[in-house]
N, C-alpha and C positions, 0 to 999 in steps of 0.2 A: 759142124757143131763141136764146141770142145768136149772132151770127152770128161767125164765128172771123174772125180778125184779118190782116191778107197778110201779115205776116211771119212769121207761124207755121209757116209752112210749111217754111221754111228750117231753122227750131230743130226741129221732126219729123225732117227728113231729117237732123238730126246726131246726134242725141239721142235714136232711136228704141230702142235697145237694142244687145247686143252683135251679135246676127244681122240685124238690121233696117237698122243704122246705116252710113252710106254718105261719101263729100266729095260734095261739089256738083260740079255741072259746071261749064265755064267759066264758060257763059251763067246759070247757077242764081248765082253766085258775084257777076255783074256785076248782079246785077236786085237782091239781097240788099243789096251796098253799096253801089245806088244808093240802097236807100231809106231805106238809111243816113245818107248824106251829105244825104241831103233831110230828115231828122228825120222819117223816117215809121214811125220802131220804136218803139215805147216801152221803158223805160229797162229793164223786167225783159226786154223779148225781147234785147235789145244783148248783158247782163249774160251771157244764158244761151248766146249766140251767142259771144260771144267765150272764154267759156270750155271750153264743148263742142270749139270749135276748139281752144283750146290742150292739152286732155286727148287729143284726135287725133291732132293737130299738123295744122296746116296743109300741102296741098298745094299742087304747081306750078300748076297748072289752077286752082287758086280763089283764087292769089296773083296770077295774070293777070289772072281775071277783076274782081279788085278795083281791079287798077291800071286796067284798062279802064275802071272806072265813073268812076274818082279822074279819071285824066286827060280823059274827058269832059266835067266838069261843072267842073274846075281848069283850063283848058289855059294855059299859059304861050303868050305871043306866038312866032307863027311865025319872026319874022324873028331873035329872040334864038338865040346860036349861040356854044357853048363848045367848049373841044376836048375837055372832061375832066368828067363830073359825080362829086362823089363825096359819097358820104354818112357821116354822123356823128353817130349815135343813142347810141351806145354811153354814151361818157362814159369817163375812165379815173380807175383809183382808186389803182391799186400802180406809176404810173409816169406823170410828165408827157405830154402830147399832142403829141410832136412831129413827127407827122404831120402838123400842123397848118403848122409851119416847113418839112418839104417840100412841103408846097402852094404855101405863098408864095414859096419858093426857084423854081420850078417857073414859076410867074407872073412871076416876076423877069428870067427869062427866053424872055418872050416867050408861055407856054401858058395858053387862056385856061381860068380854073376858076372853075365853080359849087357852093359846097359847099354842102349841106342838114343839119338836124338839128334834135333838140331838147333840152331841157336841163330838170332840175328832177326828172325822175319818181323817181330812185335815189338816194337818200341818201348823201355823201362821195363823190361824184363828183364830178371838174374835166372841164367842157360848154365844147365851141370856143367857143361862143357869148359866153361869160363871158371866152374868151381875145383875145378882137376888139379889145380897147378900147388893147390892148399897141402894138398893130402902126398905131393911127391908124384901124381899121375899128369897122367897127356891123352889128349884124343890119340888111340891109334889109326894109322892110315893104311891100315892092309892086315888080311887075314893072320900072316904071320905075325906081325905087334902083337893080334889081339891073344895067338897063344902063347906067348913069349909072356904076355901079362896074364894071362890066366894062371901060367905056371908057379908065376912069381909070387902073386897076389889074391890069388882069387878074385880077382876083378879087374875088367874092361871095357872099357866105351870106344864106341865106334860112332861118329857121325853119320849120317846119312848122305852127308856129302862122297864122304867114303864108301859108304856099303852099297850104295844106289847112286850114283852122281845124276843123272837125268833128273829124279824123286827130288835131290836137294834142291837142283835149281830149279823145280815148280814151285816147290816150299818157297823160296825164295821173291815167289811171282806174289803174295801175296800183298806188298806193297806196290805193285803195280793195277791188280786187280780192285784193291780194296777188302779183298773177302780171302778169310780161308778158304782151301780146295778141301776137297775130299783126300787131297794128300796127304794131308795132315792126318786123318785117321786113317789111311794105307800103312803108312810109315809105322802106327803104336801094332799093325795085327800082321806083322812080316815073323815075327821069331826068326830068324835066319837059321839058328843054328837047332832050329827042333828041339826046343830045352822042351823038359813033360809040365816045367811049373812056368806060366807067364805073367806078366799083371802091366795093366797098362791104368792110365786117367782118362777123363772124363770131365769140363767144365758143365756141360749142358745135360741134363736128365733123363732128355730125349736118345743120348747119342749112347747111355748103357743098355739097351736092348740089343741096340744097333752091332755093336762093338760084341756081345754076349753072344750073335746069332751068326755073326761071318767067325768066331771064334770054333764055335760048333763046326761049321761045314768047313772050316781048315784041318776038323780033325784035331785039337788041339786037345789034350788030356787035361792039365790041368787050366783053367785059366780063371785071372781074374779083371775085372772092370770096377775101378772106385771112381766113386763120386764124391771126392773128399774135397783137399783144399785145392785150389787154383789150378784143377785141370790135370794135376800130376798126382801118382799113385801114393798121395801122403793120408794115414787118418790127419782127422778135426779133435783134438784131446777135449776140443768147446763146443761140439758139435756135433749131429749123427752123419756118419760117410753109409752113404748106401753102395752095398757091394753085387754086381752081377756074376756070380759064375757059374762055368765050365765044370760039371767035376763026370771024369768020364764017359763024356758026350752028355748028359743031362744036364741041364739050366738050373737054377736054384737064382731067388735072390734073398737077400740077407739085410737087414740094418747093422754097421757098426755102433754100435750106443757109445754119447761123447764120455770121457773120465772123470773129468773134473764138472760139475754144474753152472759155473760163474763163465762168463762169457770172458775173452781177455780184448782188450784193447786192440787195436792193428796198430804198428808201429809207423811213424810216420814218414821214418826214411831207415831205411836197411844198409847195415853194412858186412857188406859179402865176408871181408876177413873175421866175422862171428863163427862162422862153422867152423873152420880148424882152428880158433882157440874154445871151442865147447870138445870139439873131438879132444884135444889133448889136455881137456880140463883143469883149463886157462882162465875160464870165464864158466858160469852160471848163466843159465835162461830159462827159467821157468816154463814159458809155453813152447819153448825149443825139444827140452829135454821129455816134457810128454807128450810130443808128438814122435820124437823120435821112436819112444818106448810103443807108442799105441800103435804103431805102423809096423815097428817090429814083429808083432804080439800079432797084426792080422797079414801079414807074411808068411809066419809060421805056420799057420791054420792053412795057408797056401799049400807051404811046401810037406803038405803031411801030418804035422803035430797034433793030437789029440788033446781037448781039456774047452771048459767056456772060455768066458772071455780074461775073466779075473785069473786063472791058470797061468791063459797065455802071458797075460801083460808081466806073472812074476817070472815066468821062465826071458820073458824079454828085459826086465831091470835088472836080473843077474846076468844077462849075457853081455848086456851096456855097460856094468860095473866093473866084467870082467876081460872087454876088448882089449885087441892087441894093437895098444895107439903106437907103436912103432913103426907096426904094417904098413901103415898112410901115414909116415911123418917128411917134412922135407930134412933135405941133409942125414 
């Protein structure tokens, strides 16, 4: 008889039936994708694993347990140290990234930020990654880039492809599967570099607890979860963004209240070179410009700032008034 396979035993335990079937434990979760990350699954156990999961849905215990194996076998250098990790899977499709311009607004003034993501899996989507080349930046591809650009800039992105190359190329399975994996939320609760402040997105309503409660059992000090625009950690200036956080191990959640009352339009077709002519204030865009402020404003509140909301958002339109658009310029 052939002898059964070690990863079998993981896809039993998901897969066993309606009354059989279970999640893993932390430790069941952390042994599974290490042997992941070591290629010791074959391609039908991975397939049947990641799907099982997504028909479950992933929980907080086996979303830890996987960062525990990720960040074992990936760790980022100890001595690297940001104020701010944030992730950016998402991709947006019904509205520019300008998230991406309160990052740099953000580092313009002094806050250092490490941003993650990856780009390519979802069709008509605009990926930070592809937004890099505006602002004078590059994907880095190794630890060292990324302090060499922290130094420089206060800000770096790193791929996933990069930081986890296994992690990209499941991200990548998702045109073959049809469905997101659970990688995709692995990937937004890794922090690499243990920054105290994190903040990831959220398309789905369901997945902020989710995201809230493997943030807790990571141990993460500050964190936050929006459910704002298209998946990624932008407020809605037309909208309320519902926020879950971390704030020294305790849960809280929050409503962002939208700024403006009037609903705005969605645009019908996006043109990515709009971001670095709004950064170097080249061009005007109304629903650009207070999203960027209103994301700003609930960063702050992230990274420490006291005051409501109206506080924040003034402390955030004098910080945008008064960025350093050289810092991110090309040439």
């Amino acid at each position: 008889m052939k002898q059964e396979h070690p990863f079998a035993q993981y896809v039993r335990i998901l897969g066993k039936g309606k009354t059989g079937t279970r999640s893993l434990t932390r430790e069941e979760a952390e042994a599974a994708m290490g042997m992941i990350l070591d290629g010791q699954a074959e391609p039908e156990q991975l397939g049947a694993f990641l799907m099982l999961l997504r028909v479950k849905e992933e929980s907080p215990e086996e979303l830890a347990g996987f960062a525990d194996a990720t960040r074992q076998r990936y760790a980022a250098p100890a001595e690297l140290q940001v104020d701010l990790d944030w992730s950016s899977y998402a991709g947006k499709k019904r509205r520019h990234p300008w998230f991406l311009l309160a990052a740099l607004c953000l580092a313009s003034h002094g806050y250092c930020i490490f941003m993650h993501g990856a780009r390519g899996h979802t069709p008509e989507r605009i990926y930070t990654e592809d937004m890099l080349s505006q602002f004078g930046l590059s994907a880095c591809d190794s630890w060292l880039r990324v302090d060499a650009e922290l130094a420089r800039a206060n800000f770096a992105f790193m791929s996933i492809d990069h930081m986890c190359p296994p992690l990209g190329r499941i991200i990548q399975l998702r045109s073959v599967l049809g469905l997101r994996s659970p990688v995709h939320t692995l990937a937004r609760m890794l922090n690499p570099l243990h920054a105290k402040c994190s903040v990831d997105g959220v398309f789905h309503p369901p997945y902020g607890p989710m995201h809230q409660q493997t943030a807790q059992l990571l141990g993460f000090e500050r964190n936050l979860t929006v459910k704002g625009d298209g998946g990624e950690a932008e407020a809605k200036p037309d909208g309320e963004s519902i926020l879950q956080w971390v704030v020294e191990g305790e849960l809280e959640e929050s409503e962002w209240p939208r700024i403006v009352p009037r609903r705005f339009v969605k645009e019908g077709e996006l043109d990515p070179t709009m971001l670095g002519q709004v950064w170097r204030g080249e061009a005007e865009h109304e629903y650009g410009l207070l999203a960027i402020k209103s994301t700003i404003a609930m960063l702050l509140k992230l990274l420490g700032e006291v005051g409501d909301q109206q506080v924040l958002l003034a402390r955030a339109e004098k910080m945008w008034d008064s960025r350093t658009i050289n810092q991110f310029s090309v040439g």
